[in-house]
VORO-522299 format. One record per residue (C-alpha): x, y, z; residue in three letters. Coordinates in Angstrom, 3 decimals. Each point is the difference from the previous one (the first is absolute). Layout:
residues N
+----------+----------+----------+------+
|        x |        y |        z | code |
+----------+----------+----------+------+
|        X |        Y |        Z |  Ala |
...
+----------+----------+----------+------+
//
This chain:
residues 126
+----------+----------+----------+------+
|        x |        y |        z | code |
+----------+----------+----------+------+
|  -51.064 |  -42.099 |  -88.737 |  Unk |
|    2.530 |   -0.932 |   -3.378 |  Unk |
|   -2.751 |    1.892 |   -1.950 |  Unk |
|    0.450 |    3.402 |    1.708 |  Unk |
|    3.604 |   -0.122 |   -0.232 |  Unk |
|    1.907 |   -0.764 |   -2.611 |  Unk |
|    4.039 |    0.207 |   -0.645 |  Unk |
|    1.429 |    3.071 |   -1.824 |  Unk |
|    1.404 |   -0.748 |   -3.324 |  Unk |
|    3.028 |    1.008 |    0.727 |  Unk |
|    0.058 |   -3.388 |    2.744 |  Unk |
|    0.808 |   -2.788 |   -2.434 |  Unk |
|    3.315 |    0.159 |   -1.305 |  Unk |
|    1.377 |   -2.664 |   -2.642 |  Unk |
|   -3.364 |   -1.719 |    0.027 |  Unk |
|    1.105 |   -2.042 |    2.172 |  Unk |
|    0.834 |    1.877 |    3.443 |  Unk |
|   -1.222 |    2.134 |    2.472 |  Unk |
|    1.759 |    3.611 |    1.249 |  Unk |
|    0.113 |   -1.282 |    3.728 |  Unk |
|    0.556 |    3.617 |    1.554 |  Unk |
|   -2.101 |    2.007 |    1.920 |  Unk |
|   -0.662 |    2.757 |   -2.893 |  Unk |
|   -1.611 |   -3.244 |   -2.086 |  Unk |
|   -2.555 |    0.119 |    2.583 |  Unk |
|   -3.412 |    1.350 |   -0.015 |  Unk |
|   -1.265 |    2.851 |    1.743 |  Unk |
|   -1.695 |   -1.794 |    2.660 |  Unk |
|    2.605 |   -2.363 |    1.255 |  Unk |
|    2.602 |    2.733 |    0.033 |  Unk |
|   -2.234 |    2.056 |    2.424 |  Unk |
|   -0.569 |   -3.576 |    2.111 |  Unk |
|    3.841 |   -0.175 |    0.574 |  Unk |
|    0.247 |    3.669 |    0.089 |  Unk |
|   -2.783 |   -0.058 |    3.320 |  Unk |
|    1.754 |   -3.216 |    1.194 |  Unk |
|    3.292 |    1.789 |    0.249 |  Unk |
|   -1.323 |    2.858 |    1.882 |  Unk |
|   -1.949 |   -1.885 |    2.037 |  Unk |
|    3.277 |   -1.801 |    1.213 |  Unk |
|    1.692 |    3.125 |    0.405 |  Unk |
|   -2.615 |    1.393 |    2.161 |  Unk |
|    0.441 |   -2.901 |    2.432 |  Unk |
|    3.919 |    0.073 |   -0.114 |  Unk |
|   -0.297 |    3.797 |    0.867 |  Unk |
|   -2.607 |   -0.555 |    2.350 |  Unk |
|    1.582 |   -2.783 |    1.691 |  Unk |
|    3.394 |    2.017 |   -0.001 |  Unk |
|   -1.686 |    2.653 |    1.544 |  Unk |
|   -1.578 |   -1.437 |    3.220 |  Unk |
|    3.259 |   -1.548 |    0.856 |  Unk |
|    1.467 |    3.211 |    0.868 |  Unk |
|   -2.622 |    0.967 |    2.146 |  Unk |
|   -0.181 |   -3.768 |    1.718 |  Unk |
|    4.058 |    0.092 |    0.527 |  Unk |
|   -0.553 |    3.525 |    2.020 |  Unk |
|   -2.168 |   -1.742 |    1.864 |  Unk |
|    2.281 |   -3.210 |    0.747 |  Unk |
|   -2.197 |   -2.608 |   -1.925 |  Unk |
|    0.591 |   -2.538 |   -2.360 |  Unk |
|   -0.010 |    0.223 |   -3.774 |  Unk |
|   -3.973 |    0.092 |   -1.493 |  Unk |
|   -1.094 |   -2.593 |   -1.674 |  Unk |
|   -0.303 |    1.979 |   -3.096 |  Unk |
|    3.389 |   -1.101 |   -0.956 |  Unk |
|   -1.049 |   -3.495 |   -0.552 |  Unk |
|   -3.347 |    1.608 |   -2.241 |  Unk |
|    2.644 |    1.875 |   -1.629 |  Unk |
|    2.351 |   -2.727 |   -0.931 |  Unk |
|   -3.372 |   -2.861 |   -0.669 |  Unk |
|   -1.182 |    3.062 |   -2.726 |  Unk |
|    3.414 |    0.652 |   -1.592 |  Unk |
|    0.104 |   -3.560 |   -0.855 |  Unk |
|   -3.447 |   -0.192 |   -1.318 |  Unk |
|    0.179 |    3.243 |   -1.989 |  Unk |
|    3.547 |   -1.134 |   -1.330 |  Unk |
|   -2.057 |   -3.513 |   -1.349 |  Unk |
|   -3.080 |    1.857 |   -1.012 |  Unk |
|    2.112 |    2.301 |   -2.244 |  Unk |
|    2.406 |   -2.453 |   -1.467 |  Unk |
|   -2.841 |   -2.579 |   -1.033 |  Unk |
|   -1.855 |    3.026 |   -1.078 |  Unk |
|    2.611 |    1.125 |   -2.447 |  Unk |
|    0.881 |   -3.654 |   -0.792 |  Unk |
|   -3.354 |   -1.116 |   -0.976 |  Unk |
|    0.624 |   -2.716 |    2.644 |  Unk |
|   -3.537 |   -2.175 |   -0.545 |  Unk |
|    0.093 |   -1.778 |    2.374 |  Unk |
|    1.836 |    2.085 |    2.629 |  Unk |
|   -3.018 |    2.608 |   -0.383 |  Unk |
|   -2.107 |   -2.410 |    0.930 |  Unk |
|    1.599 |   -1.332 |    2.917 |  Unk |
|    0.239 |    3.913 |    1.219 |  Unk |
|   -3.478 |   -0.353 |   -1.029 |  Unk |
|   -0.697 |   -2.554 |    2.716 |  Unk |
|    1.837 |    1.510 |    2.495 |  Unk |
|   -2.293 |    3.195 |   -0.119 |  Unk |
|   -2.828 |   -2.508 |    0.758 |  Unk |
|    1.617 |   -2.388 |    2.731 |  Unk |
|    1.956 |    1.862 |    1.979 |  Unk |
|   -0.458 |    3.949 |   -0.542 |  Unk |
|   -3.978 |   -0.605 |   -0.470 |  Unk |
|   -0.098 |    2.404 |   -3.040 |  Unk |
|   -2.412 |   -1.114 |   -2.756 |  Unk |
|    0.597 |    3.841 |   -1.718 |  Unk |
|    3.342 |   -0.449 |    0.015 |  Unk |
|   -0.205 |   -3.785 |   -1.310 |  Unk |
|   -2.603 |    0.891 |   -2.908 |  Unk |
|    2.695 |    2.587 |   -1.365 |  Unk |
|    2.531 |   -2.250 |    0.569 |  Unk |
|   -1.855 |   -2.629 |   -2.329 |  Unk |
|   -0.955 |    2.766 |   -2.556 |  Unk |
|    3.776 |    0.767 |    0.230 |  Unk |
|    0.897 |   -3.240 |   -1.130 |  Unk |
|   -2.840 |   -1.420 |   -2.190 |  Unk |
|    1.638 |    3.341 |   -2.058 |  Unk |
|    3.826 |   -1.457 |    0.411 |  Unk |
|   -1.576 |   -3.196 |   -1.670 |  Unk |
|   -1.436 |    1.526 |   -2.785 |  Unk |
|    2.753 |    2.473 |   -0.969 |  Unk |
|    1.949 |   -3.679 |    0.380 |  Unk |
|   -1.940 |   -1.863 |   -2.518 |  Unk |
|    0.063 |    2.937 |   -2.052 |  Unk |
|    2.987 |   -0.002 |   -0.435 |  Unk |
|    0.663 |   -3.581 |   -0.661 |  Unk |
|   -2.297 |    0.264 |   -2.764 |  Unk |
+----------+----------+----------+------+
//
């Protein structure tokens, strides 16, 4: 996957550090956290949304709330360690698409995601 991507120029600063921002990033990672933001957004409004209707009704708060607070949290580490370059952290999300959420998609861009991190890393070093 390094060999279809690789850094813009403009990256490397000092020859010896990398831009850690979101603009630094490629095209395709930036859409990744772009969809994983909406994607948590969607549940949060969803989730908001069905409460009114359950409290006119006299039930308990949905379930939804705990999906919504369980994908904050992951979307919040998947965007940091994205941005970071985090290694090994991209990885570990990497795993936990496998193991728990049973999502090999989301795992092999996960992987592609970071196998890129490393090599923009080692660039740099360089």
């Amino acid at each position: 996957m390094s060999e279809i991507y690789s850094p813009p120029n403009s990256l490397i600063q000092d020859n010896n550090s990398i831009e850690l921002t979101f603009s630094s990033l490629g095209i395709w990672r930036k859409v990744y956290l772009v969809l994983n933001w909406l994607f948590v957004l969607l549940i949060i409004f969803v989730g908001n949304m069905s409460v009114f209707f359950e409290v006119a009704e006299g039930k308990t708060a949905s379930p939804l709330y705990f999906l919504s607070a369980i994908s904050l949290i992951y979307v919040i580490w998947a965007h940091t360690a994205i941005i970071g370059r985090r290694v090994t952290q991209l990885r570990v999300l990497c795993f936990i698409q496998i193991i728990p959420f049973l999502n090999p998609i989301g795992a092999i861009i996960l992987w592609a995601i970071s196998s890129t991190s490393k090599t923009e890393i080692q660039g740099s070093q360089e």
